[in-house]
Phi, psi and omega in degrees: 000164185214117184234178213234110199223109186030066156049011130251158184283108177235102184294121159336146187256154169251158194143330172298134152312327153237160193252111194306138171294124157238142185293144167305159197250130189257039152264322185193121144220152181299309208236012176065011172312098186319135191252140159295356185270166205145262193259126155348142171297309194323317187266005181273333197252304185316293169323322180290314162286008163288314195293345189279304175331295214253017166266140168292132141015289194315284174325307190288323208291003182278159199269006160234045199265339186299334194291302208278349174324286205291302165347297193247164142323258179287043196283114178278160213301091200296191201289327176316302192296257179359314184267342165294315180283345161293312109026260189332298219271279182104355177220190186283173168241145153270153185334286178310005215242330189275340166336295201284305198287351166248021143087027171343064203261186190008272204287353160268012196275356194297289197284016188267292186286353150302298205308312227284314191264029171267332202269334191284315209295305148343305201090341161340304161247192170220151178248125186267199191264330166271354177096016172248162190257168213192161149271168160317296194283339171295343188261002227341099195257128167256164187212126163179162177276074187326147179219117210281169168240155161311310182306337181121345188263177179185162194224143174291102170297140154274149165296336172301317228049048150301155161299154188285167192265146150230150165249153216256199199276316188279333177302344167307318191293337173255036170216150165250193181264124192131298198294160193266096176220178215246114177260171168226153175252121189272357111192247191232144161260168209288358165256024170104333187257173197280147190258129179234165212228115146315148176231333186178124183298121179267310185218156161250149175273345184227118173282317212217104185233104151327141157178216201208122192284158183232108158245144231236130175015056176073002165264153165263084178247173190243139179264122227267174191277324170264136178287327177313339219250080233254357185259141143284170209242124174309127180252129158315157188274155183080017142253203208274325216255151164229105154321124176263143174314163177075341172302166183231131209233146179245112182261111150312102154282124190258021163213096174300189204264200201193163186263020183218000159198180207256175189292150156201139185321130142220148204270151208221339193192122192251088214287335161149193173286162172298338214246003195275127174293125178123302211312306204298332161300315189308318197292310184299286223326300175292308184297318187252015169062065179284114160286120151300315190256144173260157169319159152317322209259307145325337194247307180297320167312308183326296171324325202267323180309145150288163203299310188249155157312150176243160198289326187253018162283006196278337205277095202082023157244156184282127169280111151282323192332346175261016178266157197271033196328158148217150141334083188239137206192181182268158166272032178243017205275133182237346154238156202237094162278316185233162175250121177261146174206129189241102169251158186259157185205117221046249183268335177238210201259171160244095206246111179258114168260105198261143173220157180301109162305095192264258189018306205287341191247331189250091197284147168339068183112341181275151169321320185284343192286312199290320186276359175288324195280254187015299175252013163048359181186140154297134169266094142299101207268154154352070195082016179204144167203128182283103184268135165328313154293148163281155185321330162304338139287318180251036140240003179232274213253000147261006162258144186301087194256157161317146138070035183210152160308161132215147142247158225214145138270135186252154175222105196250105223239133193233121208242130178258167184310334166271004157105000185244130204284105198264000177163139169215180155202161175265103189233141154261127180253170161216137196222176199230107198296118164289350182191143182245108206255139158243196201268323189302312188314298166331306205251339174284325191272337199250315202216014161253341167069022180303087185318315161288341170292272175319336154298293200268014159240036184308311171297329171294316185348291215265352170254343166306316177268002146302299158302320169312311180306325173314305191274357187276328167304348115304311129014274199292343194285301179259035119325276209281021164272343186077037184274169174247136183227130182250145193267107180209131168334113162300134164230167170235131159271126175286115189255153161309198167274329165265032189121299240240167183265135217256305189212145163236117187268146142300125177266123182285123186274142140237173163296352168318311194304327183285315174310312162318327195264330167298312163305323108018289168294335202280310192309287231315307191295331193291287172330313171290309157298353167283304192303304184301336186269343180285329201088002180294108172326126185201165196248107186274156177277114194232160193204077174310140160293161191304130171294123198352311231271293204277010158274332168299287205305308203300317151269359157292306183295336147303333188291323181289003174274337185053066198240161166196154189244130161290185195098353198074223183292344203232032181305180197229153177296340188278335157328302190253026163271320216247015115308305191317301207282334181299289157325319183358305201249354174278150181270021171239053149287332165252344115031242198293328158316324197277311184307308194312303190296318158312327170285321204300160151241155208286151193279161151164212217234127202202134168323310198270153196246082186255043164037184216225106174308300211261313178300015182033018150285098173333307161241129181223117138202214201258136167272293206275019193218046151358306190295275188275354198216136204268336181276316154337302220267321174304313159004292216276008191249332191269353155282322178309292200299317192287285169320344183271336186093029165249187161253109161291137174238082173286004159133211177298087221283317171314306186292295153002270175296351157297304173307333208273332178300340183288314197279350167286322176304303189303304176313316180309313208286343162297336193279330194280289202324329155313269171340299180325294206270349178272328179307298174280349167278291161341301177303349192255352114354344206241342186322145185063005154277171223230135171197141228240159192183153158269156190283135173235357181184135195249122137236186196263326193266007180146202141219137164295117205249138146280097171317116168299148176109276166257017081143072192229174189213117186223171181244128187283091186310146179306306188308349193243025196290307234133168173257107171187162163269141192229116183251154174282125165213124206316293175318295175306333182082104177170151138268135165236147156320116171292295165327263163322338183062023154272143179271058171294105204225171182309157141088352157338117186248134184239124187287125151222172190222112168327106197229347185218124173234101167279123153269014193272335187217022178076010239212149193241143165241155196239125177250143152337136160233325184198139170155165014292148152273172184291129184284106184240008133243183183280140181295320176309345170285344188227019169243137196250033191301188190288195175234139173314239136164297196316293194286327180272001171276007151274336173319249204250136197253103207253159167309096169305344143263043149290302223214155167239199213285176195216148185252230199276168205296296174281045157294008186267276204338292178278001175268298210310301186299279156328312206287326178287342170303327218250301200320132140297136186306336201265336185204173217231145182254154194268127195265118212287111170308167166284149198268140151292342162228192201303139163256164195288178217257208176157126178256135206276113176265165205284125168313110164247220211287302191274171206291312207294317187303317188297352195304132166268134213270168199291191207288154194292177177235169176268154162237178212239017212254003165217028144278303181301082206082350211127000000 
C-alpha cells in the first residue's frame, strides 16, 4: 500500500499488521498543508471542522478531500482532483486558470505551487515553455527507465510495456542507466525503431557508483565498474581521499550529468587494488547496491534478543523435542531453516517439516523487519555470504542447530502410499535437533550401505529409511504430476589459499538432496493451500505457462527434428516431461533440452496465484526457508494470522512482491559477476592453450563456448568463423554460411584457443581452430551455463551455503539477452557458472530485434531453486 505523505509516494514497510500513518515530515512538504499531527485531538477535530465549513462546493467535490482531511489541516486540492480538472479541460492551463478551477486562494498559492511542482518532479503533469501545465500523455510524452550500453547508446523500458525507446550517444550524455525519465519520440533510427528525445529527468538512479581511477594529463577520473553506466565520472578537486591510479574507488555524485557536461564526482571510499582477495565481492556489493551493512537500528534489536529459548517463549507451542527431528544440508551449510521426521502411519506416512520460526523474533515493522525486507534474500558469493539475518540469528538462535531447543512452525502432513498429501496442519512448535545430517552422510547410510555410517546413525536408521521410503512414493506422485525435471550439471569451485579459483568440479547430486527437496515441496504446497482456502493474501511463488511467441519458435524448432510438444495451444508441464523422457537418450538431447527450458518463463513472487508451470502445481509458495527469503517469513506470518482467525496486512502484497522478485534478481546477478571475474582470473595464465567445448549461446555477433571440464565460457566472434558470411538465425539457434552452407547451432563441439582474458570487463575470447566435431561427450557436462530455474526449480537442491537459489526456467533467456547487451564484437563476458544453490528467477523476455538484445543465453543450468528447500 501507499499513502501520500508530502506529496510523495512512500511505500508502507511490510511487517505492520496495519499500515502505520507516518506524520507529514515539516522539514518539507510539497503542498505546505498544515499536518495534523501534533495537536490535541479536540483541536484536530475543531480544525477539522472548520476546515470542512469554510471549504467551498468546488474544494469538497474532490473524490479524496476526506482522505487529505485526515492528513492535512488545511488540505489543498489532491493530485488526483488536479490531474482530473486538467482531464476535463482538455487543454494546458496556466496557474491562474488552475487557481480559479480549484478555488485557490490567496494565501495557498505559495503551497499550491509546491504540490504543481511535486507533480512536475513526479512526472505526473508537465510545465510546458509557455508556463502552462499539461498531462503527459496528452503531450504525447512517454515515462520510462533507461537502460544503458556500453557502446554509449540506450534504450527507454516504458512504463506503459510499450516498445522501447532508443537513444541515441548524444540523448545519453544527460543520463544514466537507471534514471527514470520523460520522452517524447522523435522519429525511427536506421533499423526501424522508435527514436526517442529526453524531455526531463524523472528520478536519478545513482547517487553513489564504484570504478576505478584513471588520470588522464593530470585530471583525475573514475570509470564506472557497471558498464552501462557509459560516462566517466569527473572527481572534484580537494578532496580528503587521494586514490592511486588504478585503485577501485566508491564515488558520491554531486552533480549529475548534462547534455554540456560529464558527471561529477567525490571520491568517499577507497576500496583497494582490482587484484586484492576479496576486492570483486566488494565491487559486486557497490554496483548492484546490495546492503551489506545492518542499520544501527537493526544491530540493537539484535542485540536486545536472547541467546537461547526461553521457558516463556514455549507458551502455546507443541513440545516436539522427543521427535528424532534431524537436520540434512550440505557440509559447508551453516543455517538450518529445517529439520525432517517420517514415521509410518497405517498404510501411508507421517511427514513432519519443522522450519525455524524467524516470525517470533523478528518483528512485524521493527528495524531487523525493514533490513530483512530491504535485502530481501541472503547473497551467496563464492566464500562469502550477505545474510539476510545478522548471524546471531541465522546461525544461532533461528537455525536449527544439533542438541539446543528452536522454534519452529511445523507442517505436519499425513501422506498415502500414492504420494497424496490427505491431511495436514499447521502449528508452532519447539523442537530439539537431534543430529546435524549431510548428503554424504545420508546417501552413504540409505544407499551405499556403509556400515560405518550406519553404526554411528544407528539409532537414526529406521526413520531415515522412513523417509526414503517416503520420497520414492513422492518420486512416483511426481512423475505422474508431470512436473518437468531437466537433466543438467552442477559445478563447484575449489579455491587457494588466496582467494582465487583453484579448480571447477562437477558437484555430484544425490539422492539425499532429492529427498529433501521433496519434502520441502510437500510443506510448501501445503502452506499454500492453507492460505488459499482461507483466503488469505499471501505472496504465491508463480511460474506462468510459455508465452504464444516462444511456444511458436519452439515448435518451429521442434519440426526440424520431427519433434512436436502435445497440449495444443496450451501445454502442460506433463507435455514437456514426456518430450523430455522422449529425447533422453538421443544424442542432440541437449539441444533440444536447452531450447525447451528457454521457452519456459521466469518464475517469481506475486499475489494472484496462477500456480507453477514447471513444478505442475496449481497452488505453490516458499515456507521453508525463513533464515534467507523474505518472502518465507512473510509466509510464516501470514499462517500465524490465519490460526488467530486474523489477517496480516504488510502493506501492498503486489508491490511487496515485486521488490522481493528484484532482490532475487539482483542478488543472481551479483553472484554472476563474482564468477566472471573469479573465472577470468583463472583463465588468464592459460592464454594460446587450445580446448575443445560446447556452443552453449547462438548470438547474432557470434558464438559462446562452454570449455570441457573446466566449466568456463567465451566468445567465439563471428569474424573468426571462416572466410564466408555468416548469418543468425534465430529460430534455429544457429549461424549459417552464405557461401559454404555451414553451419554453427547450440550444443555444437567445437576445438578453440584462448587468445584474450580482459579483466578489465571480464571477457574472455576464443579463436576458431576446428568444428563442429563429432559429440563425443554430452554437452551438458560441458556447459557451465547460467541456471534455468522454473523446471529445476523443482529440480535439483545446492548446498546452501553454497549457492543461492537459481530461478526461473527462463533465466537462459533474459540472462542471454543482458549478457548480448554487455558483450562487445570484440569480446566475450564470462558466463556464471551454476550455482549449488538456487539462483533467482527469470522470465525469458521476447528476442528482440537488435543484435545487443538478441543473444539467447548459453545453455541453461537445471536449478534448484523452488525446489530446493522451499
Amino acid at each position: 500500500m501507499t499513502r501520500k505523505t508530502k506529496d510523495t509516494q512512500t511505500p508502507t514497510t511490510p511487517g505492520a499488521r496495519k499500515p502505520a500513518a507516518r506524520k507529514p515530515d515539516p522539514r518539507r512538504t510539497d503542498d505546505g498543508a498544515a499536518p495534523t499531527s501534533g495537536r490535541s485531538r479536540a483541536a484536530r477535530k475543531a480544525s477539522a471542522a472548520a476546515a470542512v465549513t469554510h471549504s467551498s462546493a468546488i474544494r469538497q467535490a474532490d473524490p479524496f478531500h476526506e482522505r487529505e482531511l485526515q492528513q492535512y489541516e488545511q488540505p489543498l486540492p489532491s493530485r488526483e482532483y488536479v490531474l482530473q480538472v486538467l482531464a476535463d479541460r482538455g487543454v494546458p492551463m496556466w496557474f491562474d486558470e488552475l487557481v480559479a478551477a480549484l478555488d485557490i486562494q490567496a494565501h495557498e498559492h505559495e503551497h499550491f505551487e509546491r504540490r504543481l511542482r511535486a507533480m512536475v518532479r513526479d512526472g505526473q503533469i508537465v510545465h510546458n515553455r509557455g508556463d502552462a501545465y499539461l498531462l503527459p500523455a496528452k503531450a504525447d510524452l512517454i515515462q520510462g527507465r533507461v537502460e544503458g550500453h556500453p557502446d554509449g547508446f540506450g534504450f527507454v523500458r516504458r512504463d506503459d510495456a510499450g516498445p522501447d525507446i532508443f537513444l541515441g550517444p548524444k540523448e545519453m550524455r544527460a543520463v544514466l542507466h537507471g534514471d527514470r525519465v520523460m520522452v517524447r519520440i522523435a522519429g525511427q533510427d536506421r533499423r526501424g525503431r522508435p527514436e526517442g528525445k529526453v524531455v526531463s529527468v524523472l528520478e536519478r538512479a545513482n547517487s553513489r557508483v564504484v570504478g576505478r581511477v584513471i588520470s588522464e594529463h593530470g585530471v583525475m577520473i573514475v570509470a564506472p565498474e557497471n558498464r552501462r553506466l557509459a560516462q566517466d565520472i569527473l572527481i572534484a578537486a580537494g578532496g580528503r581521499k587521494k586514490p592511486e591510479p588504478g585503485q577501485i574507488v566508491t564515488v558520491e555524485l554531486i552533480e549529475q550529468p548534462t547534455r554540456s557536461s560529464q558527471p561529477i564526482g567525490r571520491i568517499v571510499e577507497v576500496l583497494g587494488n582490482y587484484a586484492d582477495p576479496g576486492m570483486e565481492i566488494e565491487i559486486a556489493l557497490r554496483k548492484h547496491d546490495l546492503p551489506f551493512d545492518f542499520s544501527s537500528a537493526a544491530k540493537a534489536d539484535t542485540r536486545k534478543l536472547p541467546a537461547v529459548v526461553r521457558k516463556k517463549d514455549w507458551a502455546g507451542r507443541e513440545d516436539l523435542t522427543q521427535l528424532p527431528l534431524v537436520t540434512i544440508d550440505g557440509e559447508t551449510a551453516k543455517d538450518f531453516d529445517d529439520a525432517v521426521y517420517c514415521e509410518r502411519q497405517g498404510k501411508g506416512f507421517r511427514l513432519i517439516v519443522a522450519i525455524a520460526d524467524v516470525s517470533h523474533y523478528v518483528v512485524a515493522g521493527n528495524a531487523l523487519d525493514k533490513d530483512a525486507f530491504d535485502r530481501g534474500n541472503s547473497v551467496y558469493f563464492p566464500r562469502r555470504v550477505i545474510p539476510m539475518l545478522p548471524e546471531k540469528l541465522s546461525n544461532g538462535l533461528c537455525s536449527l542447530n544439533p542438541q539446543v531447543e528452536r522454534l519452529t512452525m511445523v507442517a505436519d502432513m499425513n501422506i498415502s502410499t500414492s504420494g497424496e498429501i490427505k491431511s495436514y496442519r499447521f502449528y508452532p512448535a519447539v523442537i530439539w535437533s537431534h543430529a546435524r545430517l549431510t548428503y554424504t552422510q545420508v546417501a552413504a547410510a540409505l544407499y551405499d550401505k556403509d556400515v560405518a555410517v550406519r553404526t554411528e546413525l544407528d539409532s537414526l536408521i529406521p526413520h531415515l529409511e522412513n523417509l526414503d521410503k517416503l520420497f520414492r512414493v513422492l518420486l512416483k506422485a511426481r512423475a505422474k504430476r508431470g512436473a518437468i525435471d531437466f537433466e543438467t550439471t552442477e559445478t563447484r569451485m575449489i579455491f587457494d589459499d588466496n582467494g582465487k579459483i583453484a579448480q571447477i568440479v562437477p558437484e555430484v547430486r544425490n539422492d539425499a538432496h532429492r529427498l529433501i527437496e521433496e519434502c520441502m515441496l510437500a510443506a510448501n504446497v501445503c502452506a499454500s493451500d492453507f492460505l488459499a482456502k482461507r483466503e488469505h493474501p499471501a505472496l504465491y511463488r508463480v511460474h506462468d505457462s510459455p508465452s504464444e511467441d516462444k511456444l511458436a519458435k519452439l515448435r518451429e524448432f521442434l519440426k526440424e527434428f520431427g519433434l512436436g510438444i502435445g497440449g495444443g495451444d496450451e501445454p502442460r508441464a506433463t507435455d514437456y516431461a514426456k518430450l523430455i523422457e522422449q529425447i533422453k537418450s538421443r544424442p542432440d538431447a541437449q539441444l533440444l533440452q536447452t531450447v525447451m527450458l528457454r521457452s519456459l518463463k521466469q518464475a517469481m513472487y506475486s499475489p494472484d496465484n496462477v500456480g507453477h508451470f514447471g513444478l505442475a502445481y496449481e497452488s505453490y509458495t516458499h515456507f521453508t526457508s525463513p533464515i534467507r527469503r523474505y518472502p518465507d517469513l512473510l509466509i510464516h506470518r501470514g499462517i500465524k494470522a490465519a490460526l488467530a482467525g486474523e489477517e496480516y496486512r504488510p502493506g501492498d502484497w503486489e508491490q511487496i512482491g515485486l521488490h522481493c522478485s528484484m532482490t532475487e534478481r539482483r542478488a543472481d546477478e551479483a553472484t554472476r559477476d563474482v564468477v566472471a571475474f573469479l573465472k577470468c582470473f583463472f583463465m588468464q595464465d592459460r592464454v594460446g592453450e587450445m580446448f575443445t567445448g560446447s556452443v552453449s549461446a547462438v548470438v547474432p555477433f557470434g558464438l559462446f563456448i562452454a570449455l570441457d571440464d573446466i566449466f568456463i565460457e567465451g566468445l567465439l566472434h563471428i569474424s573468426d568463423l571462416g572466410s564466408d558470411y555468416f548469418h543468425y538465425d534465430e529460430t534455429r539457434h544457429a549461424l549459417l554460411g552464405e557461401r559454404s552452407g555451414k553451419q554453427f547451432r547450440l550444443s555444437d563441439r567445437v576445438k578453440v584457443q584462448l587468445v584474450r582474458v580482459d579483466m578489465a570487463t571480464n571477457k574472455i575470447d576464443f579463436r576458431f581452430i576446428e568444428g563442429p566435431l563429432a559429440a563425443a561427450k554430452p554437452a551438458s557436462a560441458s556447459a557451465p551455463v547460467q541456471e534455468p530455474a522454473p523446471a529445476p526449480e523443482l529440480a535439483k537442491k545446492k548446498p546452501r551455503a553454497k549457492a543461492k537459489e537459481s530461478a526461473g526456467a527462463t533465466e537462459e533467456s533474459d540472462q542471454a539477452e543482458k549478457k548480448a547487451k554487455k558483450a562487445k564484437k570484440s569480446a566475450a563476458k564470462v558466463e556464471p557458472e551454476s550455482k549449488a544453490k538456487p539462483a533467482p528467477k527469470l522470465e525469458a523476455k521476447p528476442v528482440k530485434s537488435r543484435a545487443s538484445k538478441a543473444a539467447p543465453k548459453p545453455a541453461a543450468k537445471s536449478s534448484a531453486k523452488d525446489t530446493k528447500r522451499g
